[in-house]
Each structure stands twice: as structure tokens, then as C-alpha cells.
C-alpha positions, 0 to 999 in steps of 0.5 A, a space after each residue: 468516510 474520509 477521502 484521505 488516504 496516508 500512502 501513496 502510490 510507489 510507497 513500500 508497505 507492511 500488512 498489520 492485520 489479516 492473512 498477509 500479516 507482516 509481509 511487505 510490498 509496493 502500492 500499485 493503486 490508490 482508491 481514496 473514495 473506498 479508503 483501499 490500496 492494491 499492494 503488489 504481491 498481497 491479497 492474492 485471489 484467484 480469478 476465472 477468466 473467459 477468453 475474450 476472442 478465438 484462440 485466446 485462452 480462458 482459465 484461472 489467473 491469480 491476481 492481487 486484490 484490494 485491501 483496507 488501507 488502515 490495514 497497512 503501515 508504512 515502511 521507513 526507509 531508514 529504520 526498516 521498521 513499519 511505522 506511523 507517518 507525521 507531517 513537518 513543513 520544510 525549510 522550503 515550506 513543503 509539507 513533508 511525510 516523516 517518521 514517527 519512530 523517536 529515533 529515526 525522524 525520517 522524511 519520506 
């Protein structure tokens, strides 16, 4: 498997596949060694927690859970839109993320 992963951390992402289809969020995580990301508000599962010392509190907490990172697409700044990432060298020799919609051309 790949170490590579086309979102990083801060980025706003779209689900393309599964329960969360078509929902947006920010990446809190990247795990490029399991190909997941951790989007903020996504994949929401419910974990039982024990209390760890007297007085604290066990129960229920929902939390977000890791999901595929092919699972989501990138959202452009500029057209809104969920969409493929290209790469462009700069004019100062920067390898830069771009949008792959014809008519935007966004850097990221």
C-alpha cells in the first residue's frame, strides 16, 4: 500500500461514498500508513468509556472515527465544488496542489 495520501491536515473535505455521503468537513488527522483521515464531525461512532479514577464519570461519548482516505474528495476553495487535485510547480519552484475542474485552476 501506498504512504501517500492527497489531503492534508486542515484541508475541507467532501464523503464521496458511504453513510456520510456528501457531507463536508475539516481533516483533524492524517494516517498515511493506513491510507485514513479523521474529518471533523464524519463517521460519528459511539464509544463506552470506563472512568479512569474516583469521581470521574464513565458512560457513552460519540466521537469521530477513521475513515478511507480515497473515500473523500477535496473541496476547492474557489469553485465550492468536491474535486480531483493535480500538481503544478510555481514560478518559484514550489510544487503546488491545483484544481482539476477546466474552469477553476485553483492553487491549494
Amino acid at each position: 500500500m501506498s504512504n501517500k495520501v492527497h489531503v492534508k491536515t486542515g484541508d475541507t473535505v467532501m464523503v464521496i461514498n458511504g453513510k456520510d455521503r456528501g457531507k463536508t468537513g475539516k481533516v483533524l488527522q492524517v494516517s498515511p500508513s493506513e491510507g485514513k483521515v479523521i474529518v471533523e464531525g464524519i463517521n460519528i461512532v459511539t464509544k463506552h468509556v470506563k472512568p479512569r479514577r474516583m469521581g470521574e464519570a464513565g458512560g457513552r461519548i460519540e466521537a469521530e472515527s477513521a475513515l478511507y482516505a480515497d473515500k473523500v474528495q477535496l473541496v476547492c476553495p474557489k469553485c465550492g465544488k468536491a474535486v480531483r487535485v493535480g500538481h503544478q510547480i510555481d514560478s518559484k519552484g514550489n510544487k503546488v496542489r491545483v484544481c482539476k475542474n477546466k474552469d477553476c485552476g485553483a492553487q491549494f
